[in-house]
C-alpha positions in Angstrom: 99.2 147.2 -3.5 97.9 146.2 -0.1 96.5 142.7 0.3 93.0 143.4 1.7 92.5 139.5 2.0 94.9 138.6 3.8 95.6 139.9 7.2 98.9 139.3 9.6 99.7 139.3 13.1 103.1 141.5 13.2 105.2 142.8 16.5 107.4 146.3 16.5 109.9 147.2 18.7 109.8 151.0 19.8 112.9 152.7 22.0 114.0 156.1 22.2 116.6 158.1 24.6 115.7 161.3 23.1 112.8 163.2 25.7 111.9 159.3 25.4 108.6 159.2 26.6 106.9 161.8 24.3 108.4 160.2 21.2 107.3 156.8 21.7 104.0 158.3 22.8 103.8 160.2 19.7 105.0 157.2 17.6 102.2 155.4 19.6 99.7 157.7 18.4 100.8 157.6 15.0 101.4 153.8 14.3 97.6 153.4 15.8 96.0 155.7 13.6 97.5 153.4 10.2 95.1 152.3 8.4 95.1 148.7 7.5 96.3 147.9 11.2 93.6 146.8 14.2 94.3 144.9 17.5 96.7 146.6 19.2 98.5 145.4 22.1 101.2 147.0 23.9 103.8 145.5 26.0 105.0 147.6 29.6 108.1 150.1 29.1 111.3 149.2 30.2 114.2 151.3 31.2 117.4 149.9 29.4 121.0 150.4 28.8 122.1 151.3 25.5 123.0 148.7 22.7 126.2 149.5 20.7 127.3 152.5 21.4 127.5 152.8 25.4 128.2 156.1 25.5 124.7 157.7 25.5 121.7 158.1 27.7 119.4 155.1 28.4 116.1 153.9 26.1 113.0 153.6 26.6 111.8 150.2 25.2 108.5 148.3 24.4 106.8 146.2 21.6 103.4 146.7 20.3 101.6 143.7 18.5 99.1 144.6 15.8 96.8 143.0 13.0 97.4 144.4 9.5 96.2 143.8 6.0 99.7 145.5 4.7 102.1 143.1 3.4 105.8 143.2 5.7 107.4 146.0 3.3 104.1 148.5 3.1 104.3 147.9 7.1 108.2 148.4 7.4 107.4 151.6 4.9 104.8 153.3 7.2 107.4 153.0 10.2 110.1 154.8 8.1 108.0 157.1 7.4 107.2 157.8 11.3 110.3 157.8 12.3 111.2 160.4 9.4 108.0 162.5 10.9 109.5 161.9 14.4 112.7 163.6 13.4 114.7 160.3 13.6 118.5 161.0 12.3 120.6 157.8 11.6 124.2 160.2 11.9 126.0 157.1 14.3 125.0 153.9 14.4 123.1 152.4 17.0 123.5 156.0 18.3 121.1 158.5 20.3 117.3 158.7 18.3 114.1 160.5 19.2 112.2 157.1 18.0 113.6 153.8 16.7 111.0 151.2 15.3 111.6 148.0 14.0 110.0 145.0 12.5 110.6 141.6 14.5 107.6 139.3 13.2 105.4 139.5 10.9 103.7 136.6 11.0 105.4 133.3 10.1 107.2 135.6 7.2 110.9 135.0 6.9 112.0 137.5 5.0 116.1 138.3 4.0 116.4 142.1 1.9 119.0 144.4 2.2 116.4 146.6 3.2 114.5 144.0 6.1 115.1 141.1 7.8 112.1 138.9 9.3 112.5 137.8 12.1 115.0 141.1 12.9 118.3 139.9 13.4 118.7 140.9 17.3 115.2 139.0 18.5 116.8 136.1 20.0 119.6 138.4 21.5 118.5 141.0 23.2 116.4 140.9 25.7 114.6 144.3 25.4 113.4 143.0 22.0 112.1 139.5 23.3 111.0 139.7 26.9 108.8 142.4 25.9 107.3 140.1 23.2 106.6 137.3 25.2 104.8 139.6 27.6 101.9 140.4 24.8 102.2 137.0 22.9 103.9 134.3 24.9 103.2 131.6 22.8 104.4 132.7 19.6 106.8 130.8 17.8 110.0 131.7 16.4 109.6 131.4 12.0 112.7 129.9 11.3 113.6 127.9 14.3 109.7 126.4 14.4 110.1 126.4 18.1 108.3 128.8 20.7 110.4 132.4 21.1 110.0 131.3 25.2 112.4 128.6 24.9 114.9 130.9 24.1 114.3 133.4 26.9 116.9 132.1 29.6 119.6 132.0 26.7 119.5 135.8 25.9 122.9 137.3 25.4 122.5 141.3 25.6 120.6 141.9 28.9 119.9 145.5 28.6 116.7 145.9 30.5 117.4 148.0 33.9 113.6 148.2 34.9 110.4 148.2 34.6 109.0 151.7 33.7 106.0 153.0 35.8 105.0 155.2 32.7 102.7 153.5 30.1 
């Protein structure tokens, strides 16, 4: 059951290489019109290599913030289920998708399932994941480390991002 008390500021990643820019604007569309969620703020889209697999055509990246009275799993639930509407096909891993979307905060929520892991594993890593974040919320902090995600910006390991994207 949804908490309508309580509500929580959470941050998605969004990439595709698969006609990129209509997906994620789909998967825009669609993550916008949840209930439950208000305060939407989008980061710019980057160009960016792979992750994993090499071997495929270049993403598309960004990371919304929203506000949302559903608790990390009903969230994490509804994005499955977009992805599944977006024809998303999990055949290689970390291998061509029309829309990938995945949980990296949800408020200070530290959270260790087979099914989700808060704050998402590659946050700290990966550069399309965090600079994007810091662009729409450059002060937030990092749930485990207790320490602001900033501070870890120049130690990023897998620097994918290419560009900037004009589109938006």
């Amino acid at each position: 059951m949804t908490n309508q008390l309580r509500s929580n500021r959470a941050y998605l990643a969004l990439g595709s290489n698969i006609n990129a820019e209509y997906n994620i604007s789909r998967a825009l569309t669609l993550l916008q019109q949840l209930p439950n969620c208000t305060e939407w703020v989008s980061s710019h889209w980057y160009l960016t290599r792979p992750w994993g697999m090499t071997a495929q055509a270049n993403f598309i990246n960004l990371v919304v913030g929203v506000t949302t009275h559903y608790s990390a799993l009903e969230l994490f639930a509804e994005m499955q289920r977009i992805e599944l509407a977006l024809a998303r096909v999990r055949a290689e891993k970390n291998g061509p998708r029309t829309i990938d979307l995945d949980l990296l905060l949800f408020g200070d929520a530290v959270l260790n399932t087979p099914r989700l892991q808060i704050p998402h594993l590659g946050l700290t890593q990966r550069d399309f994941m965090l600079l994007p974040l810091l662009e729409i919320a450059p002060k937030v902090q990092h749930p485990v480390l207790r320490i602001p995600l900033a501070t870890l910006a120049q130690d990023v390991i897998d620097r994918q991002i290419i560009r900037r994207c004009d589109t938006e």
